[in-house]
SEPA-52864 format. One line per field, with one value per residue (C-alpha): residue in three letters; x, y, z. Coordinates in Angstrom, 2 decimals, padded with zeros to 5 digits. Layout:
// SEPA-52864
residuo c(ala/...) $
xx c(X/...) $
yy c(Y/...) $
zz c(Z/...) $
//
This chain:
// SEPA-52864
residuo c(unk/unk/unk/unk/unk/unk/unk/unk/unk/unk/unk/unk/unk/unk/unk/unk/unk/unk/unk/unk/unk/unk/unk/unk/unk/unk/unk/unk/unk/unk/unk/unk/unk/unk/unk/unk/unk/unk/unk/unk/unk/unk/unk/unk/unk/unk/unk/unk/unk/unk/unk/unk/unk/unk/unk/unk/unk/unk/unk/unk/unk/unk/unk/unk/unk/unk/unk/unk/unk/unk/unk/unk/unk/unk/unk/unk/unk/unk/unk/unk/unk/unk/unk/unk/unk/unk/unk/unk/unk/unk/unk/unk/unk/unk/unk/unk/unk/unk/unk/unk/unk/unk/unk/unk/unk/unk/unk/unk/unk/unk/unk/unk/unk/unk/unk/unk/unk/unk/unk/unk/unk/unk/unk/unk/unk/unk/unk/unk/unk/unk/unk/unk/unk/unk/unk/unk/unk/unk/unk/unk/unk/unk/unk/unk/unk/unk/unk/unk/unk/unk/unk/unk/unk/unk/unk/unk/unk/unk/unk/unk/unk/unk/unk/unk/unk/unk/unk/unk/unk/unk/unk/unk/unk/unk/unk/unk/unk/unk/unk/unk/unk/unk/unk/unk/unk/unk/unk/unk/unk/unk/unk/unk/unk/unk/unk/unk/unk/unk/unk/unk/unk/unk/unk/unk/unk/unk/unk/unk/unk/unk/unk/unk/unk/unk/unk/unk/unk/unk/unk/unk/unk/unk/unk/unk/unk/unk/unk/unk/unk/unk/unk/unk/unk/unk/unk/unk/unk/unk/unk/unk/unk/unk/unk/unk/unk/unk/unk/unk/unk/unk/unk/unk/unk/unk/unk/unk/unk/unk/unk/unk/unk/unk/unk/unk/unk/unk/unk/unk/unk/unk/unk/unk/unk/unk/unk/unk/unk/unk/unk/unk/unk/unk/unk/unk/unk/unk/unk/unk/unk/unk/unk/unk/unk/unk/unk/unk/unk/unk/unk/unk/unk/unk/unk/unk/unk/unk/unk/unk/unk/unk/unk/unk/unk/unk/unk/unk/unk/unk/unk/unk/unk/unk/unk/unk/unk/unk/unk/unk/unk/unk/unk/unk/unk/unk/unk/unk/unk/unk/unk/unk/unk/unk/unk/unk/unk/unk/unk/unk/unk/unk/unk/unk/unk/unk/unk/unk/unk/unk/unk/unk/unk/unk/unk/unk/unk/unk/unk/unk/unk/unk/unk/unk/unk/unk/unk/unk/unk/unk/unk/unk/unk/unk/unk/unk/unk/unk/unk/unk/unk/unk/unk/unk/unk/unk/unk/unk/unk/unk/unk/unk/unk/unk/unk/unk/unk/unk/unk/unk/unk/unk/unk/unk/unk/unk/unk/unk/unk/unk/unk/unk/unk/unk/unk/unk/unk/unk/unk/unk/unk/unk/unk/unk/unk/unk/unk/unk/unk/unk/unk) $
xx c(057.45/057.53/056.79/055.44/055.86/054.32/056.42/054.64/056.97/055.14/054.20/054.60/052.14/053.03/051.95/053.18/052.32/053.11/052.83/049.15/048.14/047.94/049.56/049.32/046.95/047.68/049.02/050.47/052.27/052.76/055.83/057.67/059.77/059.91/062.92/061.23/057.98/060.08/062.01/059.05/057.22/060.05/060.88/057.34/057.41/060.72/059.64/056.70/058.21/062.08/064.15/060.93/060.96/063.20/062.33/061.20/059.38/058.76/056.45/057.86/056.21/054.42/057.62/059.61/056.55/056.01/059.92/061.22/063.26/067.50/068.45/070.06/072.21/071.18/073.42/071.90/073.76/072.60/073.88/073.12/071.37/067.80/067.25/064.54/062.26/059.46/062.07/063.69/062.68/060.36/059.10/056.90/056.74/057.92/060.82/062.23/062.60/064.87/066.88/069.59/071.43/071.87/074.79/074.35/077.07/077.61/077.10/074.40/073.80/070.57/068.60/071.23/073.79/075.85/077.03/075.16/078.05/081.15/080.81/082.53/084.02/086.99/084.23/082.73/085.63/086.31/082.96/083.54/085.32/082.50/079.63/082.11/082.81/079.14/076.58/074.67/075.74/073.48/074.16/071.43/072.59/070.59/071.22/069.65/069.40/070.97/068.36/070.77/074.15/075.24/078.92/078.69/076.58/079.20/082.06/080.49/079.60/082.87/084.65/082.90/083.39/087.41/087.04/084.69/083.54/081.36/078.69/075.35/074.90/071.88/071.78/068.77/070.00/068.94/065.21/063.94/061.79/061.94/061.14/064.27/061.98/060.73/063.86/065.10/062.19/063.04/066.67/066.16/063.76/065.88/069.04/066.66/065.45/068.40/069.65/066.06/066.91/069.84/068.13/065.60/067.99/070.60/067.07/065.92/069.42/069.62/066.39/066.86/069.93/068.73/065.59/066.12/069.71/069.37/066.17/066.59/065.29/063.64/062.02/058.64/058.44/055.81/056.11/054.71/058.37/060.65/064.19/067.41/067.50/071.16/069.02/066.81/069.54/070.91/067.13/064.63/062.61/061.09/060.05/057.70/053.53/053.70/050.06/048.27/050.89/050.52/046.89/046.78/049.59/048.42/044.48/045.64/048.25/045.40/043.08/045.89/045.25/048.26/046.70/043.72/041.94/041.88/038.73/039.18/036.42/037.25/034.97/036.71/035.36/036.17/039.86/040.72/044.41/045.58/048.00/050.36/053.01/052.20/053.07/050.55/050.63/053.15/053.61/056.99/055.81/053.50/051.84/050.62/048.39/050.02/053.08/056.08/055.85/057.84/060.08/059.31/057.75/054.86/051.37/048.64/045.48/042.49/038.76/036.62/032.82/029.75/031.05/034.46/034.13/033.57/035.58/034.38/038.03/039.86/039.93/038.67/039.34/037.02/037.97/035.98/037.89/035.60/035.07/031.49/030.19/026.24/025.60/026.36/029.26/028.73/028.00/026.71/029.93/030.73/033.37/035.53/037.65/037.03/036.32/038.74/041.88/045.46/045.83/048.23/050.31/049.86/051.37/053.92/054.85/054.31/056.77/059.45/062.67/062.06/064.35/063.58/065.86/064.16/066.83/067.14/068.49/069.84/068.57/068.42/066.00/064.17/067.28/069.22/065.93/065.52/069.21/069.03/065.71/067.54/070.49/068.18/065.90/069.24/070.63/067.14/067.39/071.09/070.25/067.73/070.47/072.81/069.72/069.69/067.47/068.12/068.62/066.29/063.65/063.65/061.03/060.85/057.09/057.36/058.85/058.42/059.57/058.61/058.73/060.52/058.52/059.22/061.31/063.82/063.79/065.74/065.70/063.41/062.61/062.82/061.71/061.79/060.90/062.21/061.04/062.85/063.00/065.58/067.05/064.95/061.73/058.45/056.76/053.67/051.88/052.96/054.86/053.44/054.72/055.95/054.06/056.06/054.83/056.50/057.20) $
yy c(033.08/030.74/026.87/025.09/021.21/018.14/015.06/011.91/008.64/008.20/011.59/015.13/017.42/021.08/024.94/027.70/031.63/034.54/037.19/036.48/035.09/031.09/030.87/026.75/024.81/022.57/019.27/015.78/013.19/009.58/007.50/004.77/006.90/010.38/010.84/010.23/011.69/015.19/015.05/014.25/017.65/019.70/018.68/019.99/022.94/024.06/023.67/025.83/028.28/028.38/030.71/032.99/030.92/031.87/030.27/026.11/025.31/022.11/020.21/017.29/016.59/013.48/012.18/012.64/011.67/008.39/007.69/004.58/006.80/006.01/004.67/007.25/007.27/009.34/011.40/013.05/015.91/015.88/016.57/012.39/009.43/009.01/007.33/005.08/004.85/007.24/009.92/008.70/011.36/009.27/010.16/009.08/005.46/005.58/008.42/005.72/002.76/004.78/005.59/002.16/003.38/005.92/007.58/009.32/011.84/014.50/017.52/020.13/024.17/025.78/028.48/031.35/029.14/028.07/024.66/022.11/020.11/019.63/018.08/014.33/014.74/012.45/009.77/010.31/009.90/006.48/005.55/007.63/004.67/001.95/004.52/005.18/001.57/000.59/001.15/004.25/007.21/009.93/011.03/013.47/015.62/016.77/018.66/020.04/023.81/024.22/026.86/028.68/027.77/025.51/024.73/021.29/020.28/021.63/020.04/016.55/017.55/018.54/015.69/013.17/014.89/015.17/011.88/011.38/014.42/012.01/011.67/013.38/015.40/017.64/019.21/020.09/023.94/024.28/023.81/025.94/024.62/025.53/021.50/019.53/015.88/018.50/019.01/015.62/014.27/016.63/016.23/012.81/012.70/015.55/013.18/010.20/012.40/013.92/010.60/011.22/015.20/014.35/011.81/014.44/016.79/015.64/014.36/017.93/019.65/017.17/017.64/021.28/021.79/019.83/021.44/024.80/025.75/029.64/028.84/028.72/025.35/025.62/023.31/024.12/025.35/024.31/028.32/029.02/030.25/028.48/027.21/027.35/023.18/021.90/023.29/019.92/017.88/019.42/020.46/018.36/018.40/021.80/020.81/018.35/019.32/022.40/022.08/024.09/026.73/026.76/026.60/029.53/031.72/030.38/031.62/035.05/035.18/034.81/036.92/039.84/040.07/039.97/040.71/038.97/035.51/032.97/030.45/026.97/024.79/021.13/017.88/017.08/020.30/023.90/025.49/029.03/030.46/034.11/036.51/039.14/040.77/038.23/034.74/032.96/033.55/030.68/028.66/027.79/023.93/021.76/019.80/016.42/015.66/014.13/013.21/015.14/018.93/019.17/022.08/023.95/027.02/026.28/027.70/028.33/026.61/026.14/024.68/026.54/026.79/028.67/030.83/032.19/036.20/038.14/041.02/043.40/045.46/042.31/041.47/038.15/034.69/032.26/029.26/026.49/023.15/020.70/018.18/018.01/021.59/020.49/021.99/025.90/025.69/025.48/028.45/030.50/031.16/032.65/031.64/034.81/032.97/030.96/027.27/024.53/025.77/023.76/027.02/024.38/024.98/028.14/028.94/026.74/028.32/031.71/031.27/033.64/032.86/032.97/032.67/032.75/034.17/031.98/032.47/033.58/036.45/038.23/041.83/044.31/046.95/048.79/050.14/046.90/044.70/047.40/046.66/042.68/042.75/045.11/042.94/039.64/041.47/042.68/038.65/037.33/040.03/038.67/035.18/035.77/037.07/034.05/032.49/034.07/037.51/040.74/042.93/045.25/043.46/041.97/042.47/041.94/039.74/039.43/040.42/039.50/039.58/037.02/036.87/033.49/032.27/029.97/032.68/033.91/037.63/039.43/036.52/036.86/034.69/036.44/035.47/037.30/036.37/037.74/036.97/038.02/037.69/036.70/040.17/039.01/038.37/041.15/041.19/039.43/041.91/045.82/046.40/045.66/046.79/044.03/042.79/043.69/043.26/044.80/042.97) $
zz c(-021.99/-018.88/-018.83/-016.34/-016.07/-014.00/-013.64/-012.68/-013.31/-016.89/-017.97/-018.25/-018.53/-019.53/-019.85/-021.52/-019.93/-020.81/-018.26/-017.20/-020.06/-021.36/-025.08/-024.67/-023.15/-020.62/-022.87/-021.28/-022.90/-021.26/-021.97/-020.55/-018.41/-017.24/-018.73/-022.18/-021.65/-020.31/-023.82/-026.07/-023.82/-024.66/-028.06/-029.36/-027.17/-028.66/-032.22/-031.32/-029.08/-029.16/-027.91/-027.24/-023.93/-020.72/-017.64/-017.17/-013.63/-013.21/-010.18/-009.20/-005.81/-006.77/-007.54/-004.60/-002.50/-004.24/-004.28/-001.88/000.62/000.53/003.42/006.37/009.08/011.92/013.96/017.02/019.17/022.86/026.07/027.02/024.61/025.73/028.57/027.13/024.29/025.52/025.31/021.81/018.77/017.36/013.32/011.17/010.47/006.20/007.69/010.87/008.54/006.31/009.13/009.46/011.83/015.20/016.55/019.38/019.90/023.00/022.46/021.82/022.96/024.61/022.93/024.13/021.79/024.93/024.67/027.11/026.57/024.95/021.76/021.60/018.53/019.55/020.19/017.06/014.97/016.27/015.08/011.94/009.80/010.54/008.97/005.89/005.53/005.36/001.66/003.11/001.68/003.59/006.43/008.73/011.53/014.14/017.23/020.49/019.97/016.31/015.87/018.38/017.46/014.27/015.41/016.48/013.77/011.13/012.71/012.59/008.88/008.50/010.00/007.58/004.54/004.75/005.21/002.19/000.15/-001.42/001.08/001.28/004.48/005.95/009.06/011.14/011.26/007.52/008.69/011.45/013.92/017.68/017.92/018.38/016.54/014.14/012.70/012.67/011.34/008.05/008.47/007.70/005.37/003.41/003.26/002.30/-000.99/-001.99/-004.32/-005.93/-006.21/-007.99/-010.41/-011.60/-011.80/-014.03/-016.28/-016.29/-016.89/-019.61/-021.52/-020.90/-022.12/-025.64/-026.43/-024.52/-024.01/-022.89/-021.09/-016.85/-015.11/-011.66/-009.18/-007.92/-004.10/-001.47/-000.88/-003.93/-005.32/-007.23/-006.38/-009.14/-010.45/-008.70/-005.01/-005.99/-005.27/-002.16/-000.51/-002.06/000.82/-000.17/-003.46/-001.70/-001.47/-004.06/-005.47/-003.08/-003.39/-007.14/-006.95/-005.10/-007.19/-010.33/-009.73/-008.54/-011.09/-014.14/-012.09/-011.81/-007.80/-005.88/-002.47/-001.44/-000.92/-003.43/-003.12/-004.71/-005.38/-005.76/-006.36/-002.86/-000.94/-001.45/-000.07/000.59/000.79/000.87/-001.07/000.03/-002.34/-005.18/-003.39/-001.24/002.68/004.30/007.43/008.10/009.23/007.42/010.51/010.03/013.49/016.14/014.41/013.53/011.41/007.99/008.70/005.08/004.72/002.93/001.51/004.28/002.84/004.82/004.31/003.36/005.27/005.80/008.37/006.36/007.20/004.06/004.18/000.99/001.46/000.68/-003.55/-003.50/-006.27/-006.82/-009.19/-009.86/-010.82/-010.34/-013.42/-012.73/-012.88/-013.57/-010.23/-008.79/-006.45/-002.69/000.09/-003.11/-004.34/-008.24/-010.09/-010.95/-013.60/-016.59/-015.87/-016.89/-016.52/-015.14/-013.00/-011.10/-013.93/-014.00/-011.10/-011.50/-014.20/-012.78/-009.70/-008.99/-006.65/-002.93/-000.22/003.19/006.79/009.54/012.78/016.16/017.16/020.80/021.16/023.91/023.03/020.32/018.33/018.21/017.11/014.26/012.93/013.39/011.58/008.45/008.33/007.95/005.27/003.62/004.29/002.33/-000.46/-001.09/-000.73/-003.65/-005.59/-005.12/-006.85/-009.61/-008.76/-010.82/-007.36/-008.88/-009.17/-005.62/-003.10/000.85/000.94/004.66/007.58/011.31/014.41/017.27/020.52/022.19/025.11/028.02/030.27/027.29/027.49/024.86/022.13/019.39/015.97/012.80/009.81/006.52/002.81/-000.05/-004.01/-007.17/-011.11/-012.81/-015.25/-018.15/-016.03/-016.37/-012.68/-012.94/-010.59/-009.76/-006.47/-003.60/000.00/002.10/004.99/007.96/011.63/014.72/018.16) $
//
């Protein structure tokens, strides 16, 4: 049996599964603190459950979202500083206040991974003592084409902890975008969430450990997957926006469809998002207008309208969650699943491990893209491992290759997903093929 939780600073609301079915309704307490409201959850869960459960999920979005960000100090890699403030990277408002301070540091490599310039370490190191002297403890690294090369990045990283192994670093070449204020933007914002990670963390690890000692504790995913519990305190960012992943997983999980479209009807309008292998379809930025993309490979969920294309080859989901259900849902859709559910939870609950290869890679024909394109599906199969995945029950979701534009023949982008149970875990759906696309 699997839990699924939802932290708000008050409550927690939980869900017990297991495999596709719901043996507890979706219950919430409220308490003075999350911390109390977690233990009170888990305390009557255990005496009804015990050791019959294996795995703990738990949501906790709203709470990093709603969190007052730590503040950061920014270090950017490039060639030169910017030469005024049209060219500064410039992030979203709540993200730039966090950030106290800027040090701009020489450095950086083009999309080939030569350097542009040779990194000022020597420079940075005189400025070194007056960020360790100061009450900021995080520290965010970006640089100009880390997508291509991470060495100057991890020498700066490197350089500040021996001098304090204390400090909270993240660098920009965790997250891939081919945007330079894309990845800053979540660089930052990472580092700003990670004293909050920690926080929940320990308050999870705790509570688990009390009411559920053999039991696993994850984080929810904006992929849909989960992540083990100490990732929350080291890449919070991706436990940030998970609903519409869950949403999506948990309807197709209780409707037993692992490939296909899942239709969600809301009292806010009606969404649509789409399956492959078990785990919804994702983007590897969540876009937000004009403003910068979170670098985080996250569920694809779009409106739904009267033109969608119905496609009778593809399975299709239709949930209807809206609290007032007096009238038929909209564009004449039928609900395939039973009304009122938390299917939220569900698929919160549901979640397996995910990890994902996002990189760049040099090739010079057919034969060579072949092997780089094994070696990262082998590279996301054993990063699923490191997380905890039985390496028989691991399965290659997608695959692709792309092709870099702007002039740069023989460099491609691939990025490859695996998911995995842990050795206890039953798959929630058969196999499935993985979606792989050529060049």
């Amino acid at each position: 049996m699997r839990i699924g939780l939802r932290l708000r600073e008050n409550s927690c609301r939980s869900l017990v599964l297991d495999g596709r079915t719901i043996v507890s309704a979706a219950r919430e307490i409220h308490a003075g603190s999350i911390a109390e409201a977690l233990d009170s959850a888990l305390a009557g869960l255990s005496r009804e459950f015990g050791s019959g459960v294996r795995e703990i999920t738990a949501d906790v979005g709203h709470v990093l979202a709603t969190r007052n960000l730590a503040d950061v100090v920014a270090v950017r890699i490039s060639p030169r500083p910017p030469a005024d403030a049209f060219h500064a990277a410039s992030v979203p408002p709540r993200v730039e206040a966090a950030v106290s301070r800027t040090v701009h540091v020489s450095g950086g490599h083009d999309m080939r991974g030569r350097p542009l310039a040779q990194l000022d370490l020597e420079a940075f190191l005189a400025a070194l003592p007056s960020i360790l002297s100061g009450n900021v403890r995080n520290v965010a690294i970006t640089s100009v084409g880390s997508t291509a090369s991470t060495d100057h990045e991890t020498r700066i990283a490197d350089a500040i902890l021996s001098n304090d192994s204390e400090m909270r670093i993240s660098i920009s070449s965790d997250f891939y975008s081919s945007v330079f204020r894309d990845r800053d933007y979540t660089a930052i914002l990472n580092t700003a969430l990670m004293e909050t990670g920690e926080e929940l963390a320990a308050t999870l690890d705790a509570a688990g450990q009390r009411h559920f000692p053999a039991a696993t504790l994850s984080f929810a995913r904006n992929d849909g997957g989960r992540a083990p519990l100490p990732r929350l305190a080291v890449a919070p960012v991706h436990g940030l926006r998970p609903e519409p992943a869950s949403v999506i997983l948990g309807a197709a999980t209780l409707a037993g469809v692992p490939n296909g479209e899942v239709v969600i009807c809301t009292d806010s309008g009606v969404i649509v998002g789409h399956l492959r292998g078990g785990l919804p379809a994702a983007n590897s930025l969540i876009r937000q207008g004009y403003e910068a993309s979170l670098a985080s490979n996250a569920a694809v969920v779009e409106s739904y309208t009267a033109n969608h294309p119905i496609r009778p080859d593809v399975s299709s989901v239709i949930a209807d969650l809206r609290i007032e259900q007096t009238t038929p849902p909209p564009f004449g859709l039928v609900p395939t699943l039973p009304a009122a559910q938390d299917v939220a939870l569900v698929g919160c609950a549901a979640a397996p491990l995910t990890s994902w290869i996002d990189r760049l890679e040099t090739v010079s024909g057919r034969t060579d893209l072949e092997a780089v394109q094994h070696r990262a599906e082998e590279d996301a199969q054993s990063a699923a491992v490191q997380l905890g995945a039985n390496p028989g029950q691991i399965h290659i979701i997608e695959s692709n290759v792309f092709a870099m534009p702007y002039g740069n023949p023989g460099i491609v982008r691939i990025r490859v997903q695996a998911a995995g149970e842990t050795s206890g875990g039953k798959e929630r759906f058969p196999t499935t093929e993985a979606r792989r696309a050529a060049p």
